[in-house]
C-alpha positions in Angstrom: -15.6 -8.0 7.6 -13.8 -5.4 5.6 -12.3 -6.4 2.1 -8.9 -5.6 3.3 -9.3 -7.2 6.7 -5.9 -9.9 8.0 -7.2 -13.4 8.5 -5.7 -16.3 10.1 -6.9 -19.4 8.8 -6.2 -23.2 10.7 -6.6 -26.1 9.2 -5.1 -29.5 9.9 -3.9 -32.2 7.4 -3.3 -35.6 7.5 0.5 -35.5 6.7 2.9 -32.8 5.6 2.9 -33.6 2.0 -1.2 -32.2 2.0 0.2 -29.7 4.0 2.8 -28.9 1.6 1.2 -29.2 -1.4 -1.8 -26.5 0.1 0.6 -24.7 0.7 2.5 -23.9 -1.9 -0.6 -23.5 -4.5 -2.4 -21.0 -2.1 1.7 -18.8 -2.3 1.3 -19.9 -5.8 -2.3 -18.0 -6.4 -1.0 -15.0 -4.2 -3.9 -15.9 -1.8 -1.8 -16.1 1.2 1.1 -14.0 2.6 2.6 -17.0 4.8 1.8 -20.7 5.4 3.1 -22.0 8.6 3.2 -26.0 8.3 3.8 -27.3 12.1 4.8 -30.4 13.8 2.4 -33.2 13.5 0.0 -33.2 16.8 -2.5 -36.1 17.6 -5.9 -34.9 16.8 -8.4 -36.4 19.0 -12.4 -35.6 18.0 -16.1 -37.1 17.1 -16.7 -38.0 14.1 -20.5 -39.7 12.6 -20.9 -40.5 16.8 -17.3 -42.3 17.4 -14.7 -41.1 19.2 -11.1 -40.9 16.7 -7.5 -40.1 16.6 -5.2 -39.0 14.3 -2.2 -37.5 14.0 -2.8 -34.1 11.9 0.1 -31.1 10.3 -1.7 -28.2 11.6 -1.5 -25.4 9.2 -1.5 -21.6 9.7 -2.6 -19.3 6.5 -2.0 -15.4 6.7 -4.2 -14.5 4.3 -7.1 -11.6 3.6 -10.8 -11.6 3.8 -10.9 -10.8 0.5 -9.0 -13.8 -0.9 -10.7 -15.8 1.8 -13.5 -17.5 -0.5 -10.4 -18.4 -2.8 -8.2 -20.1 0.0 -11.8 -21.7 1.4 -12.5 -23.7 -2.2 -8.7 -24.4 -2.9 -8.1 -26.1 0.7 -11.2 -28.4 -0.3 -10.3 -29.3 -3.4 -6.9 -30.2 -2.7 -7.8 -31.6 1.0 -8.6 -35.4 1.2 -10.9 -35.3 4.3 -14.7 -35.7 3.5 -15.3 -32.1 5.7 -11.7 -30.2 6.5 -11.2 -28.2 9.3 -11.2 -24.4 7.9 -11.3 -22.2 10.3 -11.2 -18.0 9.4 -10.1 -16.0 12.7 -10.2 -12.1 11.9 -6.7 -10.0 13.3 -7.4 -7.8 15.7 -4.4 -6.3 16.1 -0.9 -6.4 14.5 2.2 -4.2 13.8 1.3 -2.1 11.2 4.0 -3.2 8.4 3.4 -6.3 8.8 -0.3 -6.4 8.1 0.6 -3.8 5.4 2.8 -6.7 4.1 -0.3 -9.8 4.2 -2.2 -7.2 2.3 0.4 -6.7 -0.6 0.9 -10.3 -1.0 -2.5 -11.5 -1.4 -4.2 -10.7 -4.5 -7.0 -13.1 -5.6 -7.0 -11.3 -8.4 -3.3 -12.5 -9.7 -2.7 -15.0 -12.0 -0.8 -18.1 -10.6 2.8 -17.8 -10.5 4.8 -20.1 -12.7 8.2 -19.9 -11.1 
């Protein structure tokens, strides 16, 4: 994976104030372009061998492999579940200013903004 290579990374939350609050400290950190925080879905899965539900806030993180490491350790600390769902999907394909644009906006390199 290329240092300059567009990411999409899922992860689901328990409730949109997780959501929220990952979201706005990865925009923060400049290590996403874009966060989209969706409608709560029912989350149905295995966990330690019994079968659970939940309702999750899926969310969607335009980010950059190179800020990926970043966004990975953030989501965990600010996550409550034991082992959150992060899931790094490389971008094939895109129009071109737009990836031009997830590129300029990450930096993992910037200080935090304080706005």
């Amino acid at each position: 994976m290329s240092a300059d290579q567009t990411l999409l990374v899922i992860s689901n939350t328990p409730d949109e104030t997780v959501a929220r609050r990952i979201a706005h400290a990865l925009l923060e950190r400049r290590l996403a372009a874009c966060i989209n925080v969706h409608s709560p879905c029912r989350s149905i899965y295995t966990w330690n061998g019994t079968v659970e539900e939940a309702v999750e806030v899926p969310l969607t993180i335009k980010t950059t492999a190179q800020c990926y490491p970043a966004v990975q350790e953030l989501i965990r600390e600010l996550h409550p579940y034991e082992v959150p769902e992060i899931v790094a999907i490389p971008v094939a394909g895109g129009l071109p200013q737009y990836l031009a644009w997830v590129l300029q906006s990450c930096d993992a390199t910037a200080p935090p903004d304080t706005n």
